[in-house]
C-alpha positions in Angstrom: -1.6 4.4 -22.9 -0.4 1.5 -20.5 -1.5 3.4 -17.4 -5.0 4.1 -18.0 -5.3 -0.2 -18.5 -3.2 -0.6 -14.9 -5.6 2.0 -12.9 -6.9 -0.7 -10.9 -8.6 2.5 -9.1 -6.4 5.4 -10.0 -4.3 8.6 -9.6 -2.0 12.4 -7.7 0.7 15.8 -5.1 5.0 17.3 -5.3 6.6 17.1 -2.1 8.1 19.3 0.9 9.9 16.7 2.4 11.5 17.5 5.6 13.3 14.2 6.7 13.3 13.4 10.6 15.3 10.1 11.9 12.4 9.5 14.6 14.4 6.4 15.9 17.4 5.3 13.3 17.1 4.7 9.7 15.2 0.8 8.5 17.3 -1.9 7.1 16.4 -2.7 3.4 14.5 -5.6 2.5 15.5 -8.6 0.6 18.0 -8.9 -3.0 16.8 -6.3 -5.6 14.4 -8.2 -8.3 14.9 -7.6 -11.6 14.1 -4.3 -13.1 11.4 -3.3 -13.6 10.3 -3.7 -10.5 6.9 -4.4 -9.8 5.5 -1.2 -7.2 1.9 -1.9 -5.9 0.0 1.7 -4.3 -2.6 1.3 -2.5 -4.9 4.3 -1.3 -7.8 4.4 1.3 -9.8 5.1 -1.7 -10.9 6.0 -4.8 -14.0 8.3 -4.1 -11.5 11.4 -3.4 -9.6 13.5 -5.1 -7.2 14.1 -2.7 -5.7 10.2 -3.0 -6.1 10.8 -6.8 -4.2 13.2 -6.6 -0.9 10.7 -4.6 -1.5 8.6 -7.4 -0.7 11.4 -9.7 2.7 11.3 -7.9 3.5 7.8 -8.3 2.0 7.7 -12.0 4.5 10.3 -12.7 7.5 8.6 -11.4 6.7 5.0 -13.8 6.7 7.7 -16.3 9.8 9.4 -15.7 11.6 6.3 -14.6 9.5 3.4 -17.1 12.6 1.4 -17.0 12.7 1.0 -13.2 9.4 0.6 -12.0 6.2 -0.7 -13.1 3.2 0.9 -11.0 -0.1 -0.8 -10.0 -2.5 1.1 -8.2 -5.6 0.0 -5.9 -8.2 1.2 -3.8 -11.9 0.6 -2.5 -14.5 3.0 -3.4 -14.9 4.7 0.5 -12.5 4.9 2.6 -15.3 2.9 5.1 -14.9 -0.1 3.2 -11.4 -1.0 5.4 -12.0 -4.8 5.1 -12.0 -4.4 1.5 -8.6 -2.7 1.4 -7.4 -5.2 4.0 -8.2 -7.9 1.3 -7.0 -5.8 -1.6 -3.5 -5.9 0.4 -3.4 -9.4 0.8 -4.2 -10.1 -3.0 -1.4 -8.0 -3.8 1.2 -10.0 -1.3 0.0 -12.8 -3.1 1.6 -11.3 -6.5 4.5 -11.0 -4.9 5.3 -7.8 -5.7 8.8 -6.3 -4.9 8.0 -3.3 -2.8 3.7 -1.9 -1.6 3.2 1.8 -1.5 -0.1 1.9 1.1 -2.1 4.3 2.7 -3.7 2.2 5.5 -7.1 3.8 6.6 -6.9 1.7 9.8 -3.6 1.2 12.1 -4.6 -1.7 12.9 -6.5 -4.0 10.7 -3.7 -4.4 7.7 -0.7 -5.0 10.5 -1.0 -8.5 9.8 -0.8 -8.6 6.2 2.1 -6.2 5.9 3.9 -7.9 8.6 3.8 -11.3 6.6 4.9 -9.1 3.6 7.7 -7.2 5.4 8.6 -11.1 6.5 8.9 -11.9 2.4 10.9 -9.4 2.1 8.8 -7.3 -0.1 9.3 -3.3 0.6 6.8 -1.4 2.7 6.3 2.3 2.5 3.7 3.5 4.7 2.4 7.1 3.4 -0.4 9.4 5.7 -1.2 6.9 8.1 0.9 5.4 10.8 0.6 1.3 11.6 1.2 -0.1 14.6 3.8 -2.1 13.7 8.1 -1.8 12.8 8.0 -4.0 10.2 7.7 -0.9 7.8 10.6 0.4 5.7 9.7 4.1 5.8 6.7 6.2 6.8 5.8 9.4 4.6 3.3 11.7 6.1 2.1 15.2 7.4 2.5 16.2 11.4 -1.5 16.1 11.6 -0.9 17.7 15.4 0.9 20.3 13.6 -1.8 21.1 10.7 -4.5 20.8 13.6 -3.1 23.5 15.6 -2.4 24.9 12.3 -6.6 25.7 11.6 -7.2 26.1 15.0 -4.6 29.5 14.7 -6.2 30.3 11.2 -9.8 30.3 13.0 -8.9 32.5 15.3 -7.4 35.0 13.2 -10.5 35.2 11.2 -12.7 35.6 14.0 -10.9 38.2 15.3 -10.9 39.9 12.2 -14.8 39.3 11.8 -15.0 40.9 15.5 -16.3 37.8 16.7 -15.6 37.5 20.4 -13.9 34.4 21.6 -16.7 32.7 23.7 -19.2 30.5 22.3 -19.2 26.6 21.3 -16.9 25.4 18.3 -18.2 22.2 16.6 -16.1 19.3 14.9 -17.5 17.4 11.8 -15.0 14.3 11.8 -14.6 12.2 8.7 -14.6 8.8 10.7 -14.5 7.7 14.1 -11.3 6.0 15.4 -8.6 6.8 12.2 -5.4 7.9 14.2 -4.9 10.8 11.2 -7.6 12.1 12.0 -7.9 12.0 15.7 -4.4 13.7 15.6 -6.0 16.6 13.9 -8.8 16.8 15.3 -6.3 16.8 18.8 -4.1 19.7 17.7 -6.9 21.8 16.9 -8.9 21.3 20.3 -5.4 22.1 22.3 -4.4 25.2 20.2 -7.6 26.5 20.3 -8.2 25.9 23.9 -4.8 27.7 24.4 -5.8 30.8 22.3 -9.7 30.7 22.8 -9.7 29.7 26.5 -13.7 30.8 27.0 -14.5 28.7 23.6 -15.9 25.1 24.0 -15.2 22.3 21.5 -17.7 20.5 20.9 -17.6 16.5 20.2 -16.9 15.2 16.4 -19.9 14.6 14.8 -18.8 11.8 12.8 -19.9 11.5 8.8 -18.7 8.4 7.4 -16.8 9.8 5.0 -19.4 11.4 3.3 -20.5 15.1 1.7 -24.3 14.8 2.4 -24.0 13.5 5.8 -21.4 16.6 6.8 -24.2 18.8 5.3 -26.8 17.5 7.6 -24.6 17.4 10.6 -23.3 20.8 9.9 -27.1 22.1 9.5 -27.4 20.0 13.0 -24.8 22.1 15.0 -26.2 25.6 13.4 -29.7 23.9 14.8 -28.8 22.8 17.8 -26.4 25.6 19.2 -27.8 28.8 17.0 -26.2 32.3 17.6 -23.2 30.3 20.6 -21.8 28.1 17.3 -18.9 30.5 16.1 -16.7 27.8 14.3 -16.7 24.5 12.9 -13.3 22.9 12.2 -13.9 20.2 9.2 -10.6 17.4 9.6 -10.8 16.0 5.6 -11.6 17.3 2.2 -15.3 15.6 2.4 -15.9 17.2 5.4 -15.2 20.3 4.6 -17.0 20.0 1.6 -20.2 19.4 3.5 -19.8 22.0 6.2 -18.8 25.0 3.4 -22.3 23.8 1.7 -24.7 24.2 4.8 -22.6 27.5 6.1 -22.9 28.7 2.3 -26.6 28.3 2.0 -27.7 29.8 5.3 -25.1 33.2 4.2 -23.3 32.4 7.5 -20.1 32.7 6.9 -19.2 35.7 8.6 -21.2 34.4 11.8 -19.3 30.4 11.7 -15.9 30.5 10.9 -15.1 27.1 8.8 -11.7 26.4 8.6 -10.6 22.5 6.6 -8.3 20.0 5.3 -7.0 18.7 2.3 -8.0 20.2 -0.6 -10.1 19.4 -3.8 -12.3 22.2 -6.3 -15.2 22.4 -4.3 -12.8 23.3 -1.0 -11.2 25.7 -3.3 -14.1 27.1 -4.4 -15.2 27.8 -1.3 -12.1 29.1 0.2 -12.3 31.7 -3.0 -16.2 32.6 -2.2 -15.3 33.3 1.1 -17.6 30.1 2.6 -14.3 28.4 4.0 -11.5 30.5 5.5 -8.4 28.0 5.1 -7.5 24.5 4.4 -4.7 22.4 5.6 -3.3 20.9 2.6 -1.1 18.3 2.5 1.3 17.0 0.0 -0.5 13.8 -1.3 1.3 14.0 -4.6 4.9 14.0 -2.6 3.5 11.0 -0.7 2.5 9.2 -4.0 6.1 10.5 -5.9 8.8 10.1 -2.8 7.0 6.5 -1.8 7.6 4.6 -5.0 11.0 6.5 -4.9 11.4 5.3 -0.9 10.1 1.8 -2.3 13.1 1.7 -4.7 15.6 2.6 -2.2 14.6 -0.4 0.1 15.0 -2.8 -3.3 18.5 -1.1 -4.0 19.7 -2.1 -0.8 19.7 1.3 0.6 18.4 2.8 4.1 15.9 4.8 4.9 14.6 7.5 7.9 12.0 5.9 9.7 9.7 9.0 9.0 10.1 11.8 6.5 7.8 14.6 7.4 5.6 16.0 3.7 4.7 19.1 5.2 1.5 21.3 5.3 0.4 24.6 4.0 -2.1 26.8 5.2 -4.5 27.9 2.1 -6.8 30.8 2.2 -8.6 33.5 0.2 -5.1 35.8 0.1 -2.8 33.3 -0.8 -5.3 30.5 -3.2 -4.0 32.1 -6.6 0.2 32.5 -5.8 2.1 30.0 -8.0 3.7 27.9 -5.3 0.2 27.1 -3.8 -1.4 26.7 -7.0 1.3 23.6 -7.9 -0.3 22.1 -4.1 -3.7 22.6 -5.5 -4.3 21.2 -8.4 -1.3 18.2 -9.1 -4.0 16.8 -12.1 -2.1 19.7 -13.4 1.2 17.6 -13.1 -0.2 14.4 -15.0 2.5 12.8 -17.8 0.6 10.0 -18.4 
């Protein structure tokens, strides 16, 4: 089929959009093209399955809409390699495409490119990550504050139910250093918790690069380091969790650390079911990857948009992992049309 030849690094969640007019609605860009209109997505990369899974979304929408829009998609392998996906942007402005669908891993480093594009008149739709610029048409993306607090809550309800007193050291394993989505979360946990937990310390992020095996070894690092005072580890992505539910799983000491995550992919779930992880924050990457070539078309058309339209977040655990509206969160390769 046509889609498999245009995954220029491919594919993903539906959405639970909640729209809030943060500071008016954007103007639209330049005259509609012709149809179809040419929609470039661009993920932080293509080495998760989470941003798989928001390509799903906007996959689906070409499908259901194939004489509307025509769907590129891009990506670098890790979501390390920014300059990469600062250059991929800028090869796709040089297409000319009529509106970009991008998850920028930095806020910073592609604000030059997409202001030159915004300039052009070409639609921008930022999705999970905020840029520091206005010359956006629309940002779609979770309240990463919100979800923080969210696991911070969820790790204190399992510890309490575990009979583990509040005092003690909690660790962080941090995807990267310095991505705003992430320091958000990573934020919204460390003030819930130190609202509900005041006698718990938070521990710095030990930072993994974006990578399983190096979570693993920090992980076994804080059990190391801190021993019987480490009563929680708060994981802020899908990779980290991964790696943290892998070292807590191996040494059995899951009902000692309370791991609680974000995003989701099979291993996360896997783990939530065995017990290893006790919730994940998942998002809505599928909604991101649907409503932003959707929001893209809106901006061609001429119409307006809200400056930010909130995807949501749901708290997944053991209890709740099989009931039908999570399981349509979980698993959006389910969704595929293409």
């Amino acid at each position: 089929m046509k889609f498999f030849a245009k995954l220029s690094l491919v594919a993903v969640l539906i959405c639970m959009t909640a729209m809030v007019f943060a500071a008016g609605q954007q103007e639209a860009a330049g005259p509609a093209g012709e149809k179809p209109y040419e929609i470039a997505v661009i993920i932080k990369a293509t080495d998760s399955d989470f941003w798989q899974y928001l390509l799903v979304g906007a996959l689906n929408y070409e499908v259901e809409n194939p004489d509307l829009v025509n769907v590129t998609t891009y990506g670098p392998p890790s979501e390390a390699d920014i300059a990469q996906q600062v250059t991929i942007l800028e090869d796709v402005i040089s297409t000319n495409p009529d509106g970009i669908v991008i998850a920028s891993t930095s806020s910073d480093a592609t604000v030059p490119a997409l202001e030159m594009a915004y300039d052009k008149g070409i639609a921008i739709i930022t999705v999970d990550n905020k840029v520091n610029t206005d010359k956006v048409h629309s940002f779609l993306a979770t309240d990463n504050l919100v979800g923080g607090a969210m696991a911070a809550e969820k790790m204190v309800e399992y510890m309490k139910a575990e009979g583990i007193a509040l005092k003690g050291k909690v660790g962080i394993v941090s995807a990267m250093a310095g991505i705003q989505v992430l320091t958000d979360r990573d934020g919204g946990f460390t003030a819930r918790l130190n609202e509900l937990a005041p006698d718990v310390e938070v521990l710095e992020p030990r930072y993994i690069d974006n990578d399983i095996v190096k979570a693993l070894s920090a992980t076994e690092d804080l059990i190391t380091t801190y021993g019987d005072e480490l009563i929680g580890i708060f994981a802020d992505n899908n990779h980290s969790a991964d790696g943290a539910a892998r070292a807590i799983g191996e040494q059995k000491l899951q009902n000692k650390i309370i791991l609680t995550g974000y995003d989701s992919d099979p291993e996360e779930v896997a783990a939530i079911k065995a017990g290893v992880l006790r919730a994940i924050m998942v998002q809505d990457p599928y909604g991101m990857g649907y409503k932003g070539v959707d929001s893209a078309v809106k901006v061609i058309e001429g119409g307006s948009l809200p400056e930010f339209v909130n995807t949501g977040v749901v708290a997944v655990t053991k209890e709740n992992v099989n009931d039908s509206d999570v399981q349509g969160v979980l698993d959006p390769y389910s969704m595929k049309k293409y």
